[in-house]
N, C-alpha and C positions, 0 to 999 in steps of 0.2 A: 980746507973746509972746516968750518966749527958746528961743532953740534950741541944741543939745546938737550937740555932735559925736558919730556914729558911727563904730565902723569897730575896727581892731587896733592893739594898743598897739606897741609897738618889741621888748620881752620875748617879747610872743605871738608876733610877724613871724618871729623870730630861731627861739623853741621850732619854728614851724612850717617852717620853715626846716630844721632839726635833723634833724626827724623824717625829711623829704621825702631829705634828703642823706642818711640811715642805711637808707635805700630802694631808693633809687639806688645805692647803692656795695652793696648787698645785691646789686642783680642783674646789679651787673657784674662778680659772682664767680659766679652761679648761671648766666647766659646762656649763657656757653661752656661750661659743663658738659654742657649741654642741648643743645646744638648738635651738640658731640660724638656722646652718644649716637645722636642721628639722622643723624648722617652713619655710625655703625654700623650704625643700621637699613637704612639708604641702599645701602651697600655688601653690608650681606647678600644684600639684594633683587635689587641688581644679578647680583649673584653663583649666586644660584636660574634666573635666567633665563638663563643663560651654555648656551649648548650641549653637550651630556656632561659637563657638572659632576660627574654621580656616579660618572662612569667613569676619573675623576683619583685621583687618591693625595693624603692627605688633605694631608702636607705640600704638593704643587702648589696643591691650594686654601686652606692658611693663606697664601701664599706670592702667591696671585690677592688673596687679600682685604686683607692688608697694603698691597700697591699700591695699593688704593684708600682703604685709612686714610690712606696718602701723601700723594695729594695733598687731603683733605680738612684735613690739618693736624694730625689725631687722633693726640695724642701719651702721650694714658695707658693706653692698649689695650696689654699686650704680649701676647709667645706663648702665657705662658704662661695668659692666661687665654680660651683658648680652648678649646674641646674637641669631640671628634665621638661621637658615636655611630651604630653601623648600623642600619637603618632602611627594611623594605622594599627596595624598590629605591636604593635613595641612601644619605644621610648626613642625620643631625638636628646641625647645627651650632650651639653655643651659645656667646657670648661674655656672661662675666660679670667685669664689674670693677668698681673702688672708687676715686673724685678725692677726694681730703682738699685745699681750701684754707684758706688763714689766712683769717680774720675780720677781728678784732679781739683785739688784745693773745692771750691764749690762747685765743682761743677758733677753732675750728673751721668749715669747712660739710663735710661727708662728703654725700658723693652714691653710694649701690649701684645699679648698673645691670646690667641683665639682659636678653639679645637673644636668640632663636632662630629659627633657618629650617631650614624641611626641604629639602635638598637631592634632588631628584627627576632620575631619566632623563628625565622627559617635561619638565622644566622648571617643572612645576606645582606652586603649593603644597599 
């Protein structure tokens, strides 16, 4: 009886190899993206439950929330994409922004993110 090797060639190892590393280097431009946005979600939240929050000036509360994009490292949020609206008793706060990083050669990942909390007296959402 003869027996056969199985198993991957060196070609196939290498392709699969390839693929795995254009994967990986994918989500280590997509992970802090992601991370970001929820360290906004993070800080809005914080933010809703802060005592008299809606009895601040909306500048004091971009000004609360920025602090805490601070120390989360969250550096694509600016001012300007923040905005408030009045709302019952509080503020309906919204941060909507946009990360464009490189890829490869020309190409792109764009990420649009979109966060809101309602700012309440009673602290509730």
């Amino acid at each position: 009886m003869k027996r056969t090797q199985g198993g991957m060639t060196l070609i196939g190892f290498v392709l699969v190899l390839a693929v795995v590393g254009v994967f990986i280097y994918m989500g280590m431009k997509l992970i802090p993206m992601y991370s970001e946005y929820y360290a906004v979600k993070q800080a809005l939240n914080e933010l809703s439950k802060e005592p008299g929050i809606s009895q601040q000036d909306p500048g004091k509360i971009k000004d609360l929330f920025f602090r805490r994009l601070y120390i989360s490292y969250a550096d694509n949020v600016k001012p300007e994409n923040v905005k408030f609206a009045r709302k019952d008793a509080g503020y309906t706060m919204s941060v909507d922004y946009e990360v464009r990083r490189p890829l490869i050669a020309n190409i792109d990942v764009v990420g649009h993110f979109m966060a809101e909390q309602q700012l309440r007296r009673d602290g509730i959402d």
